[in-house]
C-alpha positions in Angstrom: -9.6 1.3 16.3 -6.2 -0.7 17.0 -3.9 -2.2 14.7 -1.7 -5.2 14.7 0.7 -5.4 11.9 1.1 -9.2 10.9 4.5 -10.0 9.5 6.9 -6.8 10.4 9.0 -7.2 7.2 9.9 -3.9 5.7 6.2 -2.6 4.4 4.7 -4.3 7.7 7.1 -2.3 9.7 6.7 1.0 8.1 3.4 0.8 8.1 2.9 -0.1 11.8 5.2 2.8 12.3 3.3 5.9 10.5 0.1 4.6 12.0 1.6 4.6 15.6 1.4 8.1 15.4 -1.9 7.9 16.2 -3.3 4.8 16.9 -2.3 1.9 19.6 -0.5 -0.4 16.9 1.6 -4.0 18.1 4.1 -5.0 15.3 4.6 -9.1 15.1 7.3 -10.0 13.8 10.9 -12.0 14.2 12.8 -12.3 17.6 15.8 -10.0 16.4 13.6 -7.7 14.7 11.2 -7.1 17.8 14.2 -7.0 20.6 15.9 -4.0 18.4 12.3 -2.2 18.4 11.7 -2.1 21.9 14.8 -1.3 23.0 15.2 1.5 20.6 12.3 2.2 18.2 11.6 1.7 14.6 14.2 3.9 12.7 13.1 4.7 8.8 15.8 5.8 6.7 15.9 6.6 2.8 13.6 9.1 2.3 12.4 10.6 5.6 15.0 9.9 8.6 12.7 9.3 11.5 12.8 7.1 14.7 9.0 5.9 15.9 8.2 3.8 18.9 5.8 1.3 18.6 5.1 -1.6 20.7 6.2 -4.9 18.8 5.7 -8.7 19.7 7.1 -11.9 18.2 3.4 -13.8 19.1 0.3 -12.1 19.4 -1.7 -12.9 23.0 -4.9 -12.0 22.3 -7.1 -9.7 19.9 -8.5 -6.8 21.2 -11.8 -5.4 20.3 -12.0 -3.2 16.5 -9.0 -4.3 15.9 -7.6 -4.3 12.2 -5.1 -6.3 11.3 -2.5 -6.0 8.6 -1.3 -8.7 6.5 1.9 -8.2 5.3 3.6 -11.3 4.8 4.6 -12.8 1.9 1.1 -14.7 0.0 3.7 -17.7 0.7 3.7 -17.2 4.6 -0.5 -16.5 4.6 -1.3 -20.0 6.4 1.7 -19.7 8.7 0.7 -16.3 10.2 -3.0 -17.0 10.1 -3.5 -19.8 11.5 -2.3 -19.3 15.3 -4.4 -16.0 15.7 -7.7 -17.7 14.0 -8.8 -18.9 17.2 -9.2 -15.2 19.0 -10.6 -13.8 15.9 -13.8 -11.7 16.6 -16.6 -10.7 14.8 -15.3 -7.3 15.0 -11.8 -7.8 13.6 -10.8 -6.7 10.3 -7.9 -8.2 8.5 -6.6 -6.7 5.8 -4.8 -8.1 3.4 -1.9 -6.0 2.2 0.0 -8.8 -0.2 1.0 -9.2 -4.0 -1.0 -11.1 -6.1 -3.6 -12.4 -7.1 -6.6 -13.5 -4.6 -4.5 -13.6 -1.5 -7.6 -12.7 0.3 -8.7 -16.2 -0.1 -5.7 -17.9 1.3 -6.8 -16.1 4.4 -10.5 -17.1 3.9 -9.9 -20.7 3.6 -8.4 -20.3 7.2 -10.7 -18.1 8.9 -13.8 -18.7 7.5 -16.6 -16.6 8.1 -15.2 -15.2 12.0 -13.9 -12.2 10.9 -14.1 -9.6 7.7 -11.8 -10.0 5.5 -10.7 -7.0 3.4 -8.4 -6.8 0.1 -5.7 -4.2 -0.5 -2.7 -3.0 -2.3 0.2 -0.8 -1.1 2.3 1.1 -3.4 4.9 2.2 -1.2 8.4 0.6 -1.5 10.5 -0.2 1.2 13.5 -2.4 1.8 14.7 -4.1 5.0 17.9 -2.8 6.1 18.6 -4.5 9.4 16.6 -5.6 12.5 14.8 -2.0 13.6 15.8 -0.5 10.4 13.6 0.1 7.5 14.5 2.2 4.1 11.8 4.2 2.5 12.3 3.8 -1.0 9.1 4.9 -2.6 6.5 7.2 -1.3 2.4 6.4 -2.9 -0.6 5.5 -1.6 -2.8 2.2 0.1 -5.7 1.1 -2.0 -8.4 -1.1 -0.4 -11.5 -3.1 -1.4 -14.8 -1.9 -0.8 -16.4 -2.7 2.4 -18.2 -1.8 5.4 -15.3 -1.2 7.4 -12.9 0.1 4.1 -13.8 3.9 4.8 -12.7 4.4 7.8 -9.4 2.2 7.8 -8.7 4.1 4.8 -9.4 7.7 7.1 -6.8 6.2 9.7 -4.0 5.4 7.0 -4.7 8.7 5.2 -4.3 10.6 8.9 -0.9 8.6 9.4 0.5 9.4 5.8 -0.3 6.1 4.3 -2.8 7.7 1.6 -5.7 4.9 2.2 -8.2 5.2 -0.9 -11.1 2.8 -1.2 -11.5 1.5 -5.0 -14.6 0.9 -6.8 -12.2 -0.9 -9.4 -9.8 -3.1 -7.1 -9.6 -5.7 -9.8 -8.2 -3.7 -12.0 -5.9 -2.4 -9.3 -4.6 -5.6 -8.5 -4.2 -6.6 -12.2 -2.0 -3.3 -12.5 0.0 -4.2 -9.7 0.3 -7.9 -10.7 1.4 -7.0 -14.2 3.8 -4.3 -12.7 5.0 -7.0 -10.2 5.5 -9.9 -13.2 8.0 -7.7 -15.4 9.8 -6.0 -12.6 10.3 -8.9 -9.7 11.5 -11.7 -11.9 13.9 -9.8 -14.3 15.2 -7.9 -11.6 16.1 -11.1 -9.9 17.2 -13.3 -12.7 19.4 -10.4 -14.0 20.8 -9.4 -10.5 19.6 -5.3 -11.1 18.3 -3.1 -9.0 15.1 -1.9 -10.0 15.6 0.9 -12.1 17.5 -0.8 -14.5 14.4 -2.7 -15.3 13.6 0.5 -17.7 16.3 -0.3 -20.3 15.3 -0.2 -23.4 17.0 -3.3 -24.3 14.6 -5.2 -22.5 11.7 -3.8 -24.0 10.5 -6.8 -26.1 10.9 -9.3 -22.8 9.0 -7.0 -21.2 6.1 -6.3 -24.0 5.6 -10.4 -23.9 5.1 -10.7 -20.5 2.9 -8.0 -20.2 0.6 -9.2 -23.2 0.3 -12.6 -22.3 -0.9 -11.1 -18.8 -3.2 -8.5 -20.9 -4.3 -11.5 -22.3 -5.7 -13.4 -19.0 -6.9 -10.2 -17.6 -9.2 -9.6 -20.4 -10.9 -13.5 -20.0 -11.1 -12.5 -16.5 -13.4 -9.4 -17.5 -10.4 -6.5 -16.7 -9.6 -4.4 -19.5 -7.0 -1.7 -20.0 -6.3 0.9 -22.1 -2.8 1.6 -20.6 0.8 1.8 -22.4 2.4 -0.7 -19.8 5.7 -0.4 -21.2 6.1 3.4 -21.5 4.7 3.4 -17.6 6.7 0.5 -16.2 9.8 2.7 -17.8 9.1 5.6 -16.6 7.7 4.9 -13.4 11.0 2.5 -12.3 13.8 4.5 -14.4 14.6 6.2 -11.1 14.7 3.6 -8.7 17.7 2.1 -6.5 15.8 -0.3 -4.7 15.7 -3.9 -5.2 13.2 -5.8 -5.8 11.6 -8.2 -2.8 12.1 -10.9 -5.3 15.7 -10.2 -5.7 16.0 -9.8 -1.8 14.3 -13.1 -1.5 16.9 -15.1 -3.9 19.7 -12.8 -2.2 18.5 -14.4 1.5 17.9 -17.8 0.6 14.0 -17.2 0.6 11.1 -18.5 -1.3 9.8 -16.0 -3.6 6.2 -15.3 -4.7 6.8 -16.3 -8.2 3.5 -19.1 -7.9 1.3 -16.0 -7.0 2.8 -13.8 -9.8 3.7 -14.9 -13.2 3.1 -18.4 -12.0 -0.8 -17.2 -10.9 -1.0 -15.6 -14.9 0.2 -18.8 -16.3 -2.3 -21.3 -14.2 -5.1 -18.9 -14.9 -4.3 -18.5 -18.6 -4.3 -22.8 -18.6 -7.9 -22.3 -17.2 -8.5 -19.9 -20.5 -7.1 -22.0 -22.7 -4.0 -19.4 -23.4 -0.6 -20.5 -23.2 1.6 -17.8 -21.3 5.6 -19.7 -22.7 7.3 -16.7 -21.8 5.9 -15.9 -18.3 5.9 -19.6 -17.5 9.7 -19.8 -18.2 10.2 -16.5 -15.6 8.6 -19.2 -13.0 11.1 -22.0 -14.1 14.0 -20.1 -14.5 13.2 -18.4 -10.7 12.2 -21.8 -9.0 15.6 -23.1 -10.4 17.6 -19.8 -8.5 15.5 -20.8 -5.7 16.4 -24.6 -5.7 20.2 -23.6 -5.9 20.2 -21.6 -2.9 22.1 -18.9 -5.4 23.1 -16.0 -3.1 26.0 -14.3 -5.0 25.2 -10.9 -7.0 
């Protein structure tokens, strides 16, 4: 098995790094980015301080044979990083798609077609780009992927590299998690310039209780139910975080965010349910207007 990491941001990059411990892995990614890995490595900082070498690429040539490859641009980038390796695919590549969301996997459909597998996923690690070569670890957890005929033993190679892969029986409801996660932590983060801890104070609680009922409230027309306190465990679970967000980063660097594939993906399905989602939908305003601006000042 061989992997090629497509779109070495800061997840892309850390996970092209652990599994180069034991497999043949090729990083694409950005001119400045690649240069600094060749010549000197991949250096993770934050919570492990480790230097791995990995071979990395700003195009890919070709695709080998068994060859899995990683998605981990932003859902916004999908076409753009698809697209010029679609011709090579073969019907023994494996792309998995390692993006926040909702139903990235068929972004990546739409392109490929039927040449390929084409396998969902979610990450729960956190890691933030520090400079070109240099990745912080911010959060340590696990890789969740989609049931398929491939899934078991992609999720044996990230296990074996320290990525924790786990094939889920339930990966709607593990996306939904993530999404609902994702909708009260990436925009409030960014519209509030915090870091991500500060998401958990309690002064924000009732935001926070809106959004996540009016996303509650799409899930269960889509047939995903929970019985979770999402407030007490987004709280908890972020309290102790220093990271920021990728949303914030994104507004910070002048980026598009993923706010369409986020609260904006909550507020088109509710329209399709016939639920109204005001509060969500004015996250997606609010966040296109920072965008529009160009606002780069904390």
């Amino acid at each position: 098995m061989r992997f090629v990491v497509l779109g070495a941001g800061a997840i892309g990059t850390l996970y092209g790094a652990k599994l180069a411990t034991a497999y043949d892995v090729t990083l694409v990614g950005r001119r400045d980015h690649v240069d600094r890995i060749r010549a000197d490595g991949v250096h993770i900082t934050g919570l492990e301080e480790t230097t791995y070498r990995v071979d990395a690429v700003t195009e890919l040539p070709r695709i080998e044979d068994d060859t899995v490859i990683v998605l981990t641009t932003k859902v916004t980038g999908t076409r753009a990083a698809i697209e010029p390796v679609a011709p090579s695919l073969r019907a023994d590549t494996t792309i998995l798609c390692l993006q926040n969301g909702l139903h990235s996997e068929r972004l990546v459909t739409a392109v490929v077609g039927d040449r390929c597998l084409v396998v969902r996923g979610i990450t729960h690690f956190g890691a933030t780009f520090v400079s070109p070569g240099r990745v912080a670890l911010k959060a340590i957890g696990h890789t969740v992927i989609a049931p398929s005929e491939r899934s078991d033993a992609i999720a044996a190679a990230l296990s074996a590299t320290g990525l924790d892969g786990r094939v889920s029986n339930a990966i709607d409801e593990e996306i939904w998690r993530k999404l609902i996660f994702n909708c009260v932590v990436n925009p409030l983060t960014a519209v509030g310039r915090i870091d991500v801890g500060s998401v958990a104070d309690e002064r924000l609680d009732p935001v926070k209780q809106l959004i996540i009922d009016e996303c509650l409230d799409v899930a269960r027309r889509e047939g995903v139910r929970f019985g979770d306190d999402f407030l007490a465990v987004i709280n908890e679970t972020f309290r102790p975080s220093r990271n920021l967000s990728s949303m914030h980063q994104d507004l910070l660097r002048g980026r598009p965010t993923e706010i369409d594939y986020l609260n904006g993906a909550v507020v088109a399905l509710g329209r399709e349910h016939g639920i109204e989602c005001p509060v969500n939908a004015s996250l997606v305003a609010i966040v296109k207007a920072l965008e529009a601006r160009r606002h780069v000042s904390v």
